[in-house]
C-alpha positions in Angstrom: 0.0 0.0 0.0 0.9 3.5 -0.7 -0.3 5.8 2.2 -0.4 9.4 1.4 -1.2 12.1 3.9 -4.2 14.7 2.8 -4.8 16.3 5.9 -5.0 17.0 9.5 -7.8 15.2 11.0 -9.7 18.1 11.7 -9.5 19.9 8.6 -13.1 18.8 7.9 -16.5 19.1 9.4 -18.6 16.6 8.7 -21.0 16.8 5.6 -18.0 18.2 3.4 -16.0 17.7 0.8 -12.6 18.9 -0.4 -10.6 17.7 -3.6 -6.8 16.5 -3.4 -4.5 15.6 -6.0 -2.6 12.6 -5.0 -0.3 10.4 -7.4 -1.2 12.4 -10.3 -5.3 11.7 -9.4 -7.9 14.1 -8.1 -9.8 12.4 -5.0 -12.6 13.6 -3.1 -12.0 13.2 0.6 -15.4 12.9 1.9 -16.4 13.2 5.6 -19.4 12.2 6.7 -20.9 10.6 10.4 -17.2 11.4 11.7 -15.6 8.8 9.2 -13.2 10.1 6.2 -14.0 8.4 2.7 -12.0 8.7 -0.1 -13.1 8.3 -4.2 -12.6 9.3 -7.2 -13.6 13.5 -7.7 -15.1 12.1 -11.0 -18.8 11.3 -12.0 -19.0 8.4 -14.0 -21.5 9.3 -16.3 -20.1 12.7 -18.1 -16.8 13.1 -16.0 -17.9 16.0 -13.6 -16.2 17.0 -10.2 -18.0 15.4 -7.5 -16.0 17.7 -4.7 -18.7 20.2 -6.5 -21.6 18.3 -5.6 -24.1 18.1 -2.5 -22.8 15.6 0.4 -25.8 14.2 2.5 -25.3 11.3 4.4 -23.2 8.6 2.4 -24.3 10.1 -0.8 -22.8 12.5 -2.8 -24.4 13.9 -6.0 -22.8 15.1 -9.1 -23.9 18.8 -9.8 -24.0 18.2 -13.3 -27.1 16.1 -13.9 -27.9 14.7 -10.4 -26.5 10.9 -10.6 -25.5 9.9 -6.6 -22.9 7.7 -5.7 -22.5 6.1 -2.0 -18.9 7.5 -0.9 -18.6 4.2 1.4 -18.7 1.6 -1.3 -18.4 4.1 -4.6 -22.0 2.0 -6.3 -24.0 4.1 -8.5 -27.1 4.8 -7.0 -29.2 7.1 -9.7 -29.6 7.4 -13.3 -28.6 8.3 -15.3 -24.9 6.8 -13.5 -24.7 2.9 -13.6 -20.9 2.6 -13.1 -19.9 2.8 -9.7 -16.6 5.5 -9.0 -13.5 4.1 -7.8 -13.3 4.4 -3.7 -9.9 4.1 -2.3 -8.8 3.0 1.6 -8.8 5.9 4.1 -6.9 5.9 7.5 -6.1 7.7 10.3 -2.7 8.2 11.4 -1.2 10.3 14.2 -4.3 12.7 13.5 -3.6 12.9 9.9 -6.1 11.7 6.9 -4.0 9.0 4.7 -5.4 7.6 1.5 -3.9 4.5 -0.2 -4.0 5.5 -3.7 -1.8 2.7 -6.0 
C-alpha cells in the first residue's frame, strides 16, 4: 500500500467535501458521520467534479445532472450513472487523513 497524507484530521467538518490531488489523481476526501472516505472526484457518467456536488449522508451527488454515488462503497445509486466510482482506503494516522491510492 501507498499511504499518502491529505490532511489534518480536523480539517473537515462533517458533511464536506474537499478535492486533493494525489499520485497524479484528483480524490474527493469525503467526511461524513465522523468517518473520512476517499473516491474518485469524477462522475462516472459525463466526468464532472464530485467535490462540486451536495454531500448528504453517504451520498454525494454530481452537480451536473444529479447521478448519486455512495462514498462508502463508490456503487451508483441514480440514473442516469450505472458505473460505480473508484473508492480508495482511508486511514487515520497520528491525527492525519491517509489515503492508499496505488
Amino acid at each position: 500500500m501507498t499511504w499518502t497524507a491529505v490532511a489534518a484530521a480536523d480539517f473537515m467538518g462533517d458533511g464536506e467535501v474537499t478535492v486533493h490531488n494525489v499520485r497524479d489523481t484528483r480524490i474527493a476526501l469525503c467526511r461524513t458521520g465522523g468517518v473520512y472516505y476517499a473516491i474518485d472526484d469524477l462522475c462516472t457518467h459525463d466526468g464532472g467534479p464530485l467535490d462540486q456536488g451536495h454531500l448528504q449522508g453517504q451520498q454525494i451527488e454530481c452537480p451536473r445532472h444529479g447521478a448519486k454515488f455512495d462514498v462508502t462503497t463508490g456503487r451508483a445509486l441514480t440514473l442516469p450513472a450505472v458505473r460505480p466510482v473508484r473508492t480508495y482506503a482511508v486511514r487515520m494516522s497520528e491525527g492525519t487523513v491517509e489515503v492508499d491510492v496505488p
